[in-house]
C-alpha positions as CSV (number, residue, x, y, z in Angstrom):
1,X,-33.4,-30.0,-16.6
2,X,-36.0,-27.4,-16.2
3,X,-35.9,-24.6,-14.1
4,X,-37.6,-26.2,-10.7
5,X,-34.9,-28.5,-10.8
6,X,-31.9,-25.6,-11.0
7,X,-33.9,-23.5,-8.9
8,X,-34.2,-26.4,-5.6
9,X,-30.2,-27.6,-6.6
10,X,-30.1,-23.2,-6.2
11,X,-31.4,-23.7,-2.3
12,X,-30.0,-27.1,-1.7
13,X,-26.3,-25.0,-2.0
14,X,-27.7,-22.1,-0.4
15,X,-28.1,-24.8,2.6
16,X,-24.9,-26.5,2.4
17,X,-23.1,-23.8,2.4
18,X,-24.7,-22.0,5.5
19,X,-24.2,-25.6,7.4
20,X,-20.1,-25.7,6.0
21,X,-19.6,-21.9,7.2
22,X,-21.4,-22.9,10.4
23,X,-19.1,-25.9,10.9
24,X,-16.1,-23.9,9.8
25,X,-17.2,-21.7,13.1
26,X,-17.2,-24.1,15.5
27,X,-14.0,-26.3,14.0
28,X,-12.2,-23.0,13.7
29,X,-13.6,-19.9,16.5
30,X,-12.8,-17.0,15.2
31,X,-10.7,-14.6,17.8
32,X,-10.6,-10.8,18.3
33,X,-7.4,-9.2,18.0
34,X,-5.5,-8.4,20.7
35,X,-4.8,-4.6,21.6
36,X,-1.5,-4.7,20.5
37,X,-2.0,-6.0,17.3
38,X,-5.4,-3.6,16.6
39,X,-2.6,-0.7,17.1
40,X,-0.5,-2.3,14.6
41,X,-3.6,-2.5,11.9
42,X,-4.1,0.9,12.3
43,X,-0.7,2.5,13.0
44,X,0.9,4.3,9.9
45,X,3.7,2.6,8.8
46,X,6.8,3.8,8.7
47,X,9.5,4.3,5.8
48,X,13.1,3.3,6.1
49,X,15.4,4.9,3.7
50,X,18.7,2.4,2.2
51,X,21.0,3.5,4.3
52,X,19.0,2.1,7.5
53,X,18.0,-0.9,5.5
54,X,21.6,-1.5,4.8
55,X,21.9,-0.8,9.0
56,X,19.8,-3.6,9.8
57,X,21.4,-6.3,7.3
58,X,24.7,-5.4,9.2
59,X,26.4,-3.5,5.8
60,X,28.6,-1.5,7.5
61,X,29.9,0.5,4.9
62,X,27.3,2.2,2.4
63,X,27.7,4.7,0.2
64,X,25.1,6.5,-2.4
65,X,25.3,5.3,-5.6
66,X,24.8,7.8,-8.9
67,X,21.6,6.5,-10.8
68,X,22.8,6.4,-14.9
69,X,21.2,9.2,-16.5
């Protein structure tokens, strides 16, 4: 092959690509986010420590273990 060939194969893909993303648009419209969820994007997250993880699985009785030194 010389390089005309790879070079049109080059834009031929260029092409098919622009016309499968264009597709891909119309198939599949892509949607802002709602308020709410832009908030939650942004928001810092929060940290929960074990004993309120534990809270939330319904352990009801936790205690600290020692880590082995």
């Amino acid at each position: 092959m010389n390089v005309e060939v790879l070079k049109d194969i080059r834009e031929e893909l260029k092409e098919l690509r622009l016309l499968y993303k264009e597709l891909i648009e119309k198939l599949i419209p892509v949607e802002e986010p709602t308020q709410e969820e832009k908030e939650a994007i942004e928001e810092k997250d929060q940290i929960a420590n074990e004993k309120e993880l534990m809270k939330a699985l319904g352990k009801t009785n936790v205690s600290k273990q020692q880590s082995p030194n």
